[in-house]
mmCIF file of the N, C-alpha and C atoms, coordinates in Angstrom:
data_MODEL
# 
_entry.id   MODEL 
# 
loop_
_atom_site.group_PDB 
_atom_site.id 
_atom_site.type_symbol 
_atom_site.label_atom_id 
_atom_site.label_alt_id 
_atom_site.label_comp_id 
_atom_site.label_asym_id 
_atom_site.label_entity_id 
_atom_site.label_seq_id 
_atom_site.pdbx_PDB_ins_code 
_atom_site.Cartn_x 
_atom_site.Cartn_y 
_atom_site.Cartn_z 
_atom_site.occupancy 
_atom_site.B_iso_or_equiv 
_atom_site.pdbx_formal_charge 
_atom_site.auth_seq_id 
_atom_site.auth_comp_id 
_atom_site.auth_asym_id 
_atom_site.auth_atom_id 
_atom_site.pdbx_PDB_model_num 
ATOM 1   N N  . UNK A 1 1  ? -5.374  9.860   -3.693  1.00 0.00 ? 1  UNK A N  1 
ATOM 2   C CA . UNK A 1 1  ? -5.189  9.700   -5.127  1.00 0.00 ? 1  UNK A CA 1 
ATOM 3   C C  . UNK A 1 1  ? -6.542  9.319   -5.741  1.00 0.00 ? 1  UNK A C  1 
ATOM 4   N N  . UNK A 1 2  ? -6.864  10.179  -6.597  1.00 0.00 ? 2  UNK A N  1 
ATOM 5   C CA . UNK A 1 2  ? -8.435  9.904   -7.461  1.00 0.00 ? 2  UNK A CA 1 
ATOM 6   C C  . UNK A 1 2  ? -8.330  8.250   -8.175  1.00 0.00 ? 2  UNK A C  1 
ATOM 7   N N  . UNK A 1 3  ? -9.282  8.107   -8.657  1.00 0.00 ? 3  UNK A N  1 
ATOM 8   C CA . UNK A 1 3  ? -9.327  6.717   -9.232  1.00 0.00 ? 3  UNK A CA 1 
ATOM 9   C C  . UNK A 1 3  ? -8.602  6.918   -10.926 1.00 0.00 ? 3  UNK A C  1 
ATOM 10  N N  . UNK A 1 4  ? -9.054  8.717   -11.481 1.00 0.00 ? 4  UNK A N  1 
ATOM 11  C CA . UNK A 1 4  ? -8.636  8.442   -12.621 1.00 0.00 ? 4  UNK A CA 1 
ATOM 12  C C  . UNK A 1 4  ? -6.479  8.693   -12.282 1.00 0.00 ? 4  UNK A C  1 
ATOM 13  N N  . UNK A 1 5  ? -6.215  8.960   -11.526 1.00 0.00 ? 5  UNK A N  1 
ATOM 14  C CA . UNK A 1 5  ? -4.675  9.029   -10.842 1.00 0.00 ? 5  UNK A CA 1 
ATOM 15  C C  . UNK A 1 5  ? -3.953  7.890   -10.589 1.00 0.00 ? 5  UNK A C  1 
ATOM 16  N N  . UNK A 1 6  ? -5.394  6.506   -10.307 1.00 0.00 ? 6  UNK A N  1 
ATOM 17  C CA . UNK A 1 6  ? -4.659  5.285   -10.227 1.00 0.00 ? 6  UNK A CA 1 
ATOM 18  C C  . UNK A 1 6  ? -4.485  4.491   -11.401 1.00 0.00 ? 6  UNK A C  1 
ATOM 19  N N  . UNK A 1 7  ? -5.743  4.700   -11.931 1.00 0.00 ? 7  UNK A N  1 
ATOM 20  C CA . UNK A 1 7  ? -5.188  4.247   -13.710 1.00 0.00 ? 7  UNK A CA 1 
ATOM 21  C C  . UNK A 1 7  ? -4.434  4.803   -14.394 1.00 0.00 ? 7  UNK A C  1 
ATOM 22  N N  . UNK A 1 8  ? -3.865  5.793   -14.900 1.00 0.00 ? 8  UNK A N  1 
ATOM 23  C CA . UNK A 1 8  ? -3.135  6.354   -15.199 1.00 0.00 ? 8  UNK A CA 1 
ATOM 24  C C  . UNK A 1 8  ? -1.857  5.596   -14.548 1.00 0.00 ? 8  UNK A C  1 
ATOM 25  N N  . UNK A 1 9  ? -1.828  5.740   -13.531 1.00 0.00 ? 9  UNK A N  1 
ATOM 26  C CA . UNK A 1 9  ? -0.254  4.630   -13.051 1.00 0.00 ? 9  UNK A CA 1 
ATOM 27  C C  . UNK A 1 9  ? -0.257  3.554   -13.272 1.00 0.00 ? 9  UNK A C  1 
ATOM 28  N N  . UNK A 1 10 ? -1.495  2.980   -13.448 1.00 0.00 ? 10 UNK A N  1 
ATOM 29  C CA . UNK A 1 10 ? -1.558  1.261   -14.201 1.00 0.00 ? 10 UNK A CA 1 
ATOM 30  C C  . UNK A 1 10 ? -0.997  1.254   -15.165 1.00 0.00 ? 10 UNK A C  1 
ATOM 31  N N  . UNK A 1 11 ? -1.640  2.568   -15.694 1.00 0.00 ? 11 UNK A N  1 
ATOM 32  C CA . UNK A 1 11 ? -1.344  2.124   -17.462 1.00 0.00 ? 11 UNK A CA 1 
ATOM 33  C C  . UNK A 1 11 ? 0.334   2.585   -17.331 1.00 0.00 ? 11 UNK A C  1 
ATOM 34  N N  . UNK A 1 12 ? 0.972   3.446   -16.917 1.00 0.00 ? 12 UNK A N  1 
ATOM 35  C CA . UNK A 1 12 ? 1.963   3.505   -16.977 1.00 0.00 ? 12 UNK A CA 1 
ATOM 36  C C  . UNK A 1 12 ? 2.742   1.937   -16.658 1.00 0.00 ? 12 UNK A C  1 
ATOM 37  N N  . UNK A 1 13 ? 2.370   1.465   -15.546 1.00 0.00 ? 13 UNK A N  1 
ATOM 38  C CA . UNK A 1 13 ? 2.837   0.465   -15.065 1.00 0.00 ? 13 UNK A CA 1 
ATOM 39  C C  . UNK A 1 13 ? 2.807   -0.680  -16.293 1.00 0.00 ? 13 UNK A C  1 
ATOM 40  N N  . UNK A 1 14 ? 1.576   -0.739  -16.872 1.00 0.00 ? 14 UNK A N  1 
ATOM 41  C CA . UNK A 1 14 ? 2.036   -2.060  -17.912 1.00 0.00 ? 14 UNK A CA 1 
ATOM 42  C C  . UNK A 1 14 ? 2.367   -1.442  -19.208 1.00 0.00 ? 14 UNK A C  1 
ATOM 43  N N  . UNK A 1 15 ? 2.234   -0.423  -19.455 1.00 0.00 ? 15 UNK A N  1 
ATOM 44  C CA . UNK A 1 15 ? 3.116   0.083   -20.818 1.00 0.00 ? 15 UNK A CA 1 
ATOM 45  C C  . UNK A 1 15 ? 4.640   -0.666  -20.740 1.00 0.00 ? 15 UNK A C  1 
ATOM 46  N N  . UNK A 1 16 ? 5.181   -0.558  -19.362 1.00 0.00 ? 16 UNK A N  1 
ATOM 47  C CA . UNK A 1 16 ? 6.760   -0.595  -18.990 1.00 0.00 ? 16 UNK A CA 1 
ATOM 48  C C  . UNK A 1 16 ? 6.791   -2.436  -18.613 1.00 0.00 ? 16 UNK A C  1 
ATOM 49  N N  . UNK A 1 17 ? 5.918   -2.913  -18.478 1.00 0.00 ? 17 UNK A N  1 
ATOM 50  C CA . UNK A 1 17 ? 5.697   -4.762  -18.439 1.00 0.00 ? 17 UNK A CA 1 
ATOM 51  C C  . UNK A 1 17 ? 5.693   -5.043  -19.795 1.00 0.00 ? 17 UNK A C  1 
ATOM 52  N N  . UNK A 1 18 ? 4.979   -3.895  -20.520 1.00 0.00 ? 18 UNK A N  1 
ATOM 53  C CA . UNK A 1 18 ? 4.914   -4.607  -22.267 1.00 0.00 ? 18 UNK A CA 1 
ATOM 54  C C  . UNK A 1 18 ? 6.346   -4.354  -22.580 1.00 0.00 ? 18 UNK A C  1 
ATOM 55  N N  . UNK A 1 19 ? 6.894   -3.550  -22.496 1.00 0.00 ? 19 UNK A N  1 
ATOM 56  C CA . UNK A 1 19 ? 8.562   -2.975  -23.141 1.00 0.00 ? 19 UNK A CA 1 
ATOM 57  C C  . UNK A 1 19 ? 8.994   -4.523  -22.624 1.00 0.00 ? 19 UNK A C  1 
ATOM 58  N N  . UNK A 1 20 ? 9.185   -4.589  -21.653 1.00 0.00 ? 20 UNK A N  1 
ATOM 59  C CA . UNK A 1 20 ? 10.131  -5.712  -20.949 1.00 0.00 ? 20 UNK A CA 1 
ATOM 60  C C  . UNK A 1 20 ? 9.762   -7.072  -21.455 1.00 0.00 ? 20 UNK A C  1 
ATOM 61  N N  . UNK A 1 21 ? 8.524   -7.512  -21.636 1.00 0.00 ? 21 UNK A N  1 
ATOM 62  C CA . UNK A 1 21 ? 8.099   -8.663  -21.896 1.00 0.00 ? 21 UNK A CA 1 
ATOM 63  C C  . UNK A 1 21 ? 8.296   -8.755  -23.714 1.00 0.00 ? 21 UNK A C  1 
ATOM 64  N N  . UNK A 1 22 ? 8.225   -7.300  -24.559 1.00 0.00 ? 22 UNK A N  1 
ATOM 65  C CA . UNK A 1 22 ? 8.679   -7.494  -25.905 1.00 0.00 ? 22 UNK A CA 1 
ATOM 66  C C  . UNK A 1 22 ? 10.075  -7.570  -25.906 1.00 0.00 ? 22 UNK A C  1 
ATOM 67  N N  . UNK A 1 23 ? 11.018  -7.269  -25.027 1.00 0.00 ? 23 UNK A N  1 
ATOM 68  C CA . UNK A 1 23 ? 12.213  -7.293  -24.802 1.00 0.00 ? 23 UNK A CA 1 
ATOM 69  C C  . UNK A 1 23 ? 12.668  -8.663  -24.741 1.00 0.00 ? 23 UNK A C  1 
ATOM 70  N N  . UNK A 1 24 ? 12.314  -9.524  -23.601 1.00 0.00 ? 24 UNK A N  1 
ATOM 71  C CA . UNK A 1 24 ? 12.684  -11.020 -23.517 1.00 0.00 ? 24 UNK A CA 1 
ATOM 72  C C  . UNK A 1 24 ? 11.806  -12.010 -24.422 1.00 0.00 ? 24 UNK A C  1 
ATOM 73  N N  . UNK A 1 25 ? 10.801  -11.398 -25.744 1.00 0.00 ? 25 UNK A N  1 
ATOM 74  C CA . UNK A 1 25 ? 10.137  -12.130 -26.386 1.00 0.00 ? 25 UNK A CA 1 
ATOM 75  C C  . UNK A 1 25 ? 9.313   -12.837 -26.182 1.00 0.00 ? 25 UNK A C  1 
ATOM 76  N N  . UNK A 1 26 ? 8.238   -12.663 -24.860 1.00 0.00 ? 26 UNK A N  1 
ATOM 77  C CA . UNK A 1 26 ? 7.401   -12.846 -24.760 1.00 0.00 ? 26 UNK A CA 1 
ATOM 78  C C  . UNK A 1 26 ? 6.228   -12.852 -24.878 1.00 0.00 ? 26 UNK A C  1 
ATOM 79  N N  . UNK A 1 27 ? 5.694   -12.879 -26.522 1.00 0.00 ? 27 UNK A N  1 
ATOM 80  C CA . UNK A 1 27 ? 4.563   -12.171 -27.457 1.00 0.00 ? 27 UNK A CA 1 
ATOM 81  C C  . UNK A 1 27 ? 3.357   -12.746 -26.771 1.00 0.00 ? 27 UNK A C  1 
ATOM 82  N N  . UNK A 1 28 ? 2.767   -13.834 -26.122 1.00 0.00 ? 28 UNK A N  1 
ATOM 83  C CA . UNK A 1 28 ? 1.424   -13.947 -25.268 1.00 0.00 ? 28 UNK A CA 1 
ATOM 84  C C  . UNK A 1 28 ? 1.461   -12.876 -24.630 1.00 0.00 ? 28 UNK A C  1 
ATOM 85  N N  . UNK A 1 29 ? 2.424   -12.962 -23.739 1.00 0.00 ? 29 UNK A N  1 
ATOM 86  C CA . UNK A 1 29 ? 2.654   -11.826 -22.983 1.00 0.00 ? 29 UNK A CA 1 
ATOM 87  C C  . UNK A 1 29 ? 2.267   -10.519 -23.335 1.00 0.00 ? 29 UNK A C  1 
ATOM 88  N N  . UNK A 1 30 ? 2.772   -10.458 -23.880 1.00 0.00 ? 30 UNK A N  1 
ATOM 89  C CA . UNK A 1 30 ? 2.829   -8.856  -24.801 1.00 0.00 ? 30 UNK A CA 1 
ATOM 90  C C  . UNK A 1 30 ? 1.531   -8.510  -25.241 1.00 0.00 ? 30 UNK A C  1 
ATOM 91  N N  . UNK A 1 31 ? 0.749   -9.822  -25.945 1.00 0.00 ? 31 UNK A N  1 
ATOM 92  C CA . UNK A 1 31 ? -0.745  -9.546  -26.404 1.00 0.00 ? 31 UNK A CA 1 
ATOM 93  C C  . UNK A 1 31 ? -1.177  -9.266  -24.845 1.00 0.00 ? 31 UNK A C  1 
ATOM 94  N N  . UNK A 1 32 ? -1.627  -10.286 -24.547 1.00 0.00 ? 32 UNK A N  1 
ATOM 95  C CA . UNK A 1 32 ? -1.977  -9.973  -22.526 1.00 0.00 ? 32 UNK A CA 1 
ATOM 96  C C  . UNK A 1 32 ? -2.118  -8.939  -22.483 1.00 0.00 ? 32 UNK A C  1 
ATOM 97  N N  . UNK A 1 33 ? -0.572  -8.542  -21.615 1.00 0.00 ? 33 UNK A N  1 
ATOM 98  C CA . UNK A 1 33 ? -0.733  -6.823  -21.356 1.00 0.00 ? 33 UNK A CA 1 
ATOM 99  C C  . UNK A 1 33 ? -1.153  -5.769  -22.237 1.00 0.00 ? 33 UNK A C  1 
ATOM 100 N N  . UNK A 1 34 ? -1.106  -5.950  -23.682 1.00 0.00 ? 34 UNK A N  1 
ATOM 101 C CA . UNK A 1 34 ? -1.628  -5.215  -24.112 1.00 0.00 ? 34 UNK A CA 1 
ATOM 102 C C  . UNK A 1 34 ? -3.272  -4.872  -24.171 1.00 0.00 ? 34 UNK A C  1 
ATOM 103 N N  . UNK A 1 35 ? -3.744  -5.938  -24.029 1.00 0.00 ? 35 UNK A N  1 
ATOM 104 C CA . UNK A 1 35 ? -5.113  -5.810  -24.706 1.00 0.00 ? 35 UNK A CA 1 
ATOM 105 C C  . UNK A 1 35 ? -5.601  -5.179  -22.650 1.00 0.00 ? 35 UNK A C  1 
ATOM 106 N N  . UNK A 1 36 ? -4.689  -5.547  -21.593 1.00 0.00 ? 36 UNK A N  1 
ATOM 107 C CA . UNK A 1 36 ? -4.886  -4.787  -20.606 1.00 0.00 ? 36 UNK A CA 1 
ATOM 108 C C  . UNK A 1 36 ? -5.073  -3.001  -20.653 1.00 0.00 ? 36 UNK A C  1 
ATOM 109 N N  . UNK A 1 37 ? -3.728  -3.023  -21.322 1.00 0.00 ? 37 UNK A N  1 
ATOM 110 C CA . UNK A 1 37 ? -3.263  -1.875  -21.240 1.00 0.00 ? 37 UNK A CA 1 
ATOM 111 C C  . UNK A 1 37 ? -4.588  -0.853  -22.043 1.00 0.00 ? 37 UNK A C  1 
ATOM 112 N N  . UNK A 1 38 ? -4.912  -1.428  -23.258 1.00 0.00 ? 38 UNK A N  1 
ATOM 113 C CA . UNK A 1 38 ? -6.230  -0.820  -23.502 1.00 0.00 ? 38 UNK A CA 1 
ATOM 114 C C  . UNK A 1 38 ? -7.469  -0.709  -22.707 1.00 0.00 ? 38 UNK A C  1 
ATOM 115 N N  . UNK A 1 39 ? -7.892  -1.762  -21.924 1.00 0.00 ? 39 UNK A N  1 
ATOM 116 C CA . UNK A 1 39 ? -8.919  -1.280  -21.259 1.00 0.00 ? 39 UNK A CA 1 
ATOM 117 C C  . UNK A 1 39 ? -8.483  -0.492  -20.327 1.00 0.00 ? 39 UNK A C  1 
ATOM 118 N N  . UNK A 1 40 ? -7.308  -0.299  -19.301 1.00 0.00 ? 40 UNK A N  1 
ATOM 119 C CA . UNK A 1 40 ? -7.483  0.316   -18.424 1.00 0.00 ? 40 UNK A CA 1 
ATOM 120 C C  . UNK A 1 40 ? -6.982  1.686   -19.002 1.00 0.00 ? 40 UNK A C  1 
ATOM 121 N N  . UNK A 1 41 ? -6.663  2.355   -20.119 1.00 0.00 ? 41 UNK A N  1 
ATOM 122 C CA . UNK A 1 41 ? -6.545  3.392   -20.936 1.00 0.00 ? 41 UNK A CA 1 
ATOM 123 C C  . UNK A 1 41 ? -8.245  4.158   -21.323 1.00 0.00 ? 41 UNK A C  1 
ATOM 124 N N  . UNK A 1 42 ? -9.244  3.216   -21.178 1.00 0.00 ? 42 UNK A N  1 
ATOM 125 C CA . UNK A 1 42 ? -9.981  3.528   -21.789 1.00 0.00 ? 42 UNK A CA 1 
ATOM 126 C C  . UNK A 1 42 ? -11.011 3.898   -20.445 1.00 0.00 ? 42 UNK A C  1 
ATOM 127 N N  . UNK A 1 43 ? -10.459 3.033   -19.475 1.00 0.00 ? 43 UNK A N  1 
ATOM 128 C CA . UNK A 1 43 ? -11.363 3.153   -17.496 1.00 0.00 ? 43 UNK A CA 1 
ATOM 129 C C  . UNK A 1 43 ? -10.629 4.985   -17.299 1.00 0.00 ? 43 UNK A C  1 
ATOM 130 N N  . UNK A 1 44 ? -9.590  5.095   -17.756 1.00 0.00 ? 44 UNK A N  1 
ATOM 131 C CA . UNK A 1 44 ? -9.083  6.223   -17.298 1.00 0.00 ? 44 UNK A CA 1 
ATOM 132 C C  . UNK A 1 44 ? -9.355  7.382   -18.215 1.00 0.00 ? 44 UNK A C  1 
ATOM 133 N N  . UNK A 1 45 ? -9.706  7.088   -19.503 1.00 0.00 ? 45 UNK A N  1 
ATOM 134 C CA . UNK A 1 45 ? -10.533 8.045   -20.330 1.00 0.00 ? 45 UNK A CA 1 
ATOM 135 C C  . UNK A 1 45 ? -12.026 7.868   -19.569 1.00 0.00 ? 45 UNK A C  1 
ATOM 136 N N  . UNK A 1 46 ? -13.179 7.600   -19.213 1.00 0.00 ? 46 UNK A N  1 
ATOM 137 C CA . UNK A 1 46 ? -13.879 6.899   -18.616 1.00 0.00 ? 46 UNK A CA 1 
ATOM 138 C C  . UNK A 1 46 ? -13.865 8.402   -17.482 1.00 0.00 ? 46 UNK A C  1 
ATOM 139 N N  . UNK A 1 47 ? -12.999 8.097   -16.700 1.00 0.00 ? 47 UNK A N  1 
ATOM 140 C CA . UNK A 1 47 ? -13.115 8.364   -15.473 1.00 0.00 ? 47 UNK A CA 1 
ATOM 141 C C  . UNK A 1 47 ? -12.443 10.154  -15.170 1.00 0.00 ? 47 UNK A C  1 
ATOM 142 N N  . UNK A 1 48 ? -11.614 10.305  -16.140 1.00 0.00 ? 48 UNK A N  1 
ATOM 143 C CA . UNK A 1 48 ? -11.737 11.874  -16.948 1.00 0.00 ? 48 UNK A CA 1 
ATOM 144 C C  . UNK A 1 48 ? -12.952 12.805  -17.378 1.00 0.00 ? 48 UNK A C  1 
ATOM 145 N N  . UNK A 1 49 ? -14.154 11.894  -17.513 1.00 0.00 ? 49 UNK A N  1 
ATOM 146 C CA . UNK A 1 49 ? -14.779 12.577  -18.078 1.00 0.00 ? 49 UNK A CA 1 
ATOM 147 C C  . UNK A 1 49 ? -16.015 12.648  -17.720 1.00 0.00 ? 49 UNK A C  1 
ATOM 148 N N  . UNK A 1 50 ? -15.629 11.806  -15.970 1.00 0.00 ? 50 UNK A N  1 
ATOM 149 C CA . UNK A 1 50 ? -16.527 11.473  -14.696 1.00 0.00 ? 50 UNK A CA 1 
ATOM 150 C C  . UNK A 1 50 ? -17.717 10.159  -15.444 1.00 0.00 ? 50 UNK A C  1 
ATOM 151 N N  . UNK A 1 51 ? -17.107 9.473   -16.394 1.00 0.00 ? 51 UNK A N  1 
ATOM 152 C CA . UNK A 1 51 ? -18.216 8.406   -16.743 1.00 0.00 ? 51 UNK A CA 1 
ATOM 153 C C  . UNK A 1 51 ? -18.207 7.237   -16.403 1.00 0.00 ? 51 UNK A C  1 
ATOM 154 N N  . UNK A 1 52 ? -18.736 7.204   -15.244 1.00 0.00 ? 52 UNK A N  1 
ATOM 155 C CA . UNK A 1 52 ? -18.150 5.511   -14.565 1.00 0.00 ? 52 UNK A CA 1 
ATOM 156 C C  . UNK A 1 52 ? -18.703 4.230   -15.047 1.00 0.00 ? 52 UNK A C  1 
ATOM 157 N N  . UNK A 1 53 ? -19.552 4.622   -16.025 1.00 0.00 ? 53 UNK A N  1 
ATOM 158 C CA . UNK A 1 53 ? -19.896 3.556   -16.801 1.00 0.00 ? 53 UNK A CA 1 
ATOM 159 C C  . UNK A 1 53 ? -19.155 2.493   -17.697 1.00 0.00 ? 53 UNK A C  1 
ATOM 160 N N  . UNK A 1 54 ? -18.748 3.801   -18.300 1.00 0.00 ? 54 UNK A N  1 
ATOM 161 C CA . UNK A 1 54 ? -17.824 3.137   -19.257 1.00 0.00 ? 54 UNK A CA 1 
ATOM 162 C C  . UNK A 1 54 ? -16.035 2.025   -18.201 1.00 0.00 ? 54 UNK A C  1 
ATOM 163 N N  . UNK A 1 55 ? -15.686 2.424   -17.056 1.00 0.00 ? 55 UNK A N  1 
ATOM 164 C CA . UNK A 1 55 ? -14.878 2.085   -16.584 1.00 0.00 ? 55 UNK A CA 1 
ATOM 165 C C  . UNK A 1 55 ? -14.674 0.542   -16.479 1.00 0.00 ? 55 UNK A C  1 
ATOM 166 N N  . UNK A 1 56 ? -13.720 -0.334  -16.642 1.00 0.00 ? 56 UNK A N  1 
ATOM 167 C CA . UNK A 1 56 ? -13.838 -1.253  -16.209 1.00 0.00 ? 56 UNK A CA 1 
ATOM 168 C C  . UNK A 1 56 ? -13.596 -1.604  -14.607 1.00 0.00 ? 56 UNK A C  1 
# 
């Protein structure tokens, strides 16, 4: 599995932690994963476009 194949499942993975955590009202939470969910959205744009710089 490529690296941009594993982010991509991250981000899937906490998209579906943010649902759940806005679900039981857990808004830290929710900021948290979100502001995750952006960087590793942005490692996997990054890594699409072979720029490992930008990756976190």
């Amino acid at each position: 599995m490529s690296r941009g194949d594993e982010l991509k499942e991250l981000a899937s993975d906490l998209s579906r932690a943010v649902e759940m955590a806005r679900r039981v009202g857990l808004s830290t939470t929710v900021y948290l994963l979100s502001m995750a969910l952006v960087e590793v959205k942005e490692a996997a744009r990054a890594a699409a476009e072979g720029d490992d710089d930008g990756a976190a």
